[in-house]
C-alpha positions as CSV (number, residue, x, y, z in Angstrom):
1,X,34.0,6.7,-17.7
2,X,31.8,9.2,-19.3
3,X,33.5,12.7,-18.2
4,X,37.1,10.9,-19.2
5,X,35.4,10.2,-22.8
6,X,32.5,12.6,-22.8
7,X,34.7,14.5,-25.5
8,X,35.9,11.5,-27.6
9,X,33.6,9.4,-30.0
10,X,32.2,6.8,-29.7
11,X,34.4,4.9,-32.0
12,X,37.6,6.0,-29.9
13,X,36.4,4.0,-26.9
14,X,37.2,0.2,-26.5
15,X,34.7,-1.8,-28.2
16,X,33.6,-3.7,-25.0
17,X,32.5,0.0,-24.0
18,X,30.6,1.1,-27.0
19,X,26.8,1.3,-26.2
20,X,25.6,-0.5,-29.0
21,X,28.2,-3.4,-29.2
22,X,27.2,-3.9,-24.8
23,X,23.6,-4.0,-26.0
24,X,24.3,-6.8,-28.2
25,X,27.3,-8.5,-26.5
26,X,25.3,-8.0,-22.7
27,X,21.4,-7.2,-23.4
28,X,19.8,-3.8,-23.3
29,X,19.3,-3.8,-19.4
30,X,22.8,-3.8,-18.9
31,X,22.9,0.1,-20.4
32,X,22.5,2.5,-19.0
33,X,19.6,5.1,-19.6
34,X,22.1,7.7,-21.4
35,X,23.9,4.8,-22.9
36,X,20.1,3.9,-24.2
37,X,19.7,6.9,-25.7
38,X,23.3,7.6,-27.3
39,X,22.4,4.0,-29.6
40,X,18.9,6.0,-30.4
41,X,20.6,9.8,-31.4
42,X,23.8,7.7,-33.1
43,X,26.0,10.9,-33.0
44,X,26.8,13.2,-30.4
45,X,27.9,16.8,-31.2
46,X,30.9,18.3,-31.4
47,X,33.1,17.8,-28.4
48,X,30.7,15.3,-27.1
49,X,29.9,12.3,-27.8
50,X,26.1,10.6,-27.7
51,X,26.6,9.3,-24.8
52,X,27.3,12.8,-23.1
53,X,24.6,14.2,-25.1
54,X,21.9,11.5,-23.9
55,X,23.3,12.4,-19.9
56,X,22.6,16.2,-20.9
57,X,19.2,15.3,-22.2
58,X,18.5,13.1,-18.8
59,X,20.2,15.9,-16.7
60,X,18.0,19.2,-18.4
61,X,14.8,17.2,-19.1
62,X,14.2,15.2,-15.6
63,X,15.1,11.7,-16.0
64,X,13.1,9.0,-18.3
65,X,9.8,10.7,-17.0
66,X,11.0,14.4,-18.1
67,X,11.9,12.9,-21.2
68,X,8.4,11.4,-21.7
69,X,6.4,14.1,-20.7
70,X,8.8,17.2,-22.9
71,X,7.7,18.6,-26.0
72,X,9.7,18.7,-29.4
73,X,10.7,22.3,-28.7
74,X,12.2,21.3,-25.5
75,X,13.9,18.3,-26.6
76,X,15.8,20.6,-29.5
77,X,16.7,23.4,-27.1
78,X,19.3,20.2,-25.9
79,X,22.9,21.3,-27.5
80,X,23.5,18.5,-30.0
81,X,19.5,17.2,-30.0
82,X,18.0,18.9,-33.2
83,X,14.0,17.9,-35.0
84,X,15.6,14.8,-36.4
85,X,17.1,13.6,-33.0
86,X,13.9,14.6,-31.1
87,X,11.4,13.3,-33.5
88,X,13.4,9.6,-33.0
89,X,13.8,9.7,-29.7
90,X,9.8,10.8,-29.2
91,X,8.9,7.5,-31.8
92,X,11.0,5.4,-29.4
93,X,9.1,6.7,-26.6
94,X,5.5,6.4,-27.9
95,X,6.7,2.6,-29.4
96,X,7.2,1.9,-25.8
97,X,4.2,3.2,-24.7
98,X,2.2,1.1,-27.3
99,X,4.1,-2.1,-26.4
100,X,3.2,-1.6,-22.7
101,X,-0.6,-1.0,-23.3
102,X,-2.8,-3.7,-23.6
103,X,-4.7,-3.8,-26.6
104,X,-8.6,-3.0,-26.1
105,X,-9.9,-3.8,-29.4
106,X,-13.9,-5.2,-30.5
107,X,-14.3,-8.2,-28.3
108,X,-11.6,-7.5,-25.7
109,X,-13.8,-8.3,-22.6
110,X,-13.3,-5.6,-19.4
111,X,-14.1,-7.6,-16.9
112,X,-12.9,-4.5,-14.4
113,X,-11.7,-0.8,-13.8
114,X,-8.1,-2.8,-13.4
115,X,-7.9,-4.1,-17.3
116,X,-8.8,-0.7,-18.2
117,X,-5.7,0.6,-16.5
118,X,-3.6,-1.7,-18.0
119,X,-4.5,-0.3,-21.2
120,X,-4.5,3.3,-20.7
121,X,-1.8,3.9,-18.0
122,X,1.2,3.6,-20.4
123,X,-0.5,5.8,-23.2
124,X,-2.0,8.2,-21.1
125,X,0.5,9.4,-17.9
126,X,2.4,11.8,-20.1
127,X,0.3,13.9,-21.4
128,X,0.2,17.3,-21.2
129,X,-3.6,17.6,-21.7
130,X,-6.8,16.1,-20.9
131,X,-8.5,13.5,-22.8
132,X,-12.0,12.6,-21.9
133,X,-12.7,8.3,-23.0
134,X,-15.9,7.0,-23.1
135,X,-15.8,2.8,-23.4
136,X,-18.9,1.4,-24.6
137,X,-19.7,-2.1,-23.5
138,X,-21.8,-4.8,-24.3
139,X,-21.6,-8.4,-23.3
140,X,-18.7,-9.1,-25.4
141,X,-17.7,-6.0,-26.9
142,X,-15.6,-3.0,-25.8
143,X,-15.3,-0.1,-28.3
144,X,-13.8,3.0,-27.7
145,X,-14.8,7.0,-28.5
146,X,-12.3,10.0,-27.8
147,X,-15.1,13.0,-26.8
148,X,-12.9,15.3,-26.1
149,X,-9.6,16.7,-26.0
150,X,-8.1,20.2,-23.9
151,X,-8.1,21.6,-20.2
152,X,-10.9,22.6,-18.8
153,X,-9.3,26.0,-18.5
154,X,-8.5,26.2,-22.3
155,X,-10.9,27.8,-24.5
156,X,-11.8,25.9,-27.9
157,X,-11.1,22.5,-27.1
158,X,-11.5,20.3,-29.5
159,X,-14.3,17.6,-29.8
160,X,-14.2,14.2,-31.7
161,X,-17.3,12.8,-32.4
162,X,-17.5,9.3,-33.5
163,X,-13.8,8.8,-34.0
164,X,-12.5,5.6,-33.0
165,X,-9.3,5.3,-32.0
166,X,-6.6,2.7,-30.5
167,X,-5.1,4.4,-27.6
């Protein structure tokens, strides 16, 4: 299917083929993970359409996981992926990440090291740097500082003191 149209658009293809119009006819986990992204980038480029230019992306990045773990500059050295493409395609990422965490806000209880991995697994495995978390609890109470972020090889880390943050 995709090498026969991987040069036409979109719109050329019969309708009960179109990514969008399978999401909404079908459900999302009936697509594909290119066909996922082609409904986030909207256009391909020329002589390809999105969906050829979300397998590209999947092909040069890794997978999903690449694709999580790439930086913007990588994401636009993609034919056909530019800042604007990238910068949508990172928000749908990090939405996802947020949806997955659980929140920790004041008065979320952590009742063990297993709640806070539900909350920090999905925000956290993609990073390219480390962040050290300190959670401060009291009976009732969980609230949450972000002392530092780097490598330990990297000079001039930076260090946020008193900053309370969500993630």
């Amino acid at each position: 299917m995709a090498s026969k149209k991987g040069g036409q658009g979109i719109t050329q293809w019969p309708e009960t083929e179109r990514p969008r119009e399978r999401l909404l006819a079908q459900g999302p986990q009936t697509l594909t993970n290119a066909q996922l992204l082609a409904i986030l980038l909207r256009v391909g480029r020329q002589g390809s359409s999105a969906v050829k230019v979300g397998m590209d992306v999947l092909e040069r990045l890794g997978g999903v996981g690449g694709l999580a773990q790439c930086g913007i500059e990588e994401l636009c050295a993609v034919p056909g992926v530019g800042e604007a493409k990238a910068a949508q395609l990172k928000a749908a990422l990090e939405l996802g990440k947020r949806a997955l965490a659980c929140p920790l806000t004041k008065g979320t209880k952590i009742t063990s090291s297993r709640d806070l991995f539900a909350h920090f697994h999905p925000v956290l495995r993609d990073l390219r740097h480390e962040i050290f978390k300190v959670i401060l609890l009291d009976a009732k109470h969980a609230t949450q500082h972000c002392a530092s972020t780097g490598s330990l090889h990297a000079r001039g880390a930076r260090i946020s003191r008193g900053s309370h943050l969500s993630t």
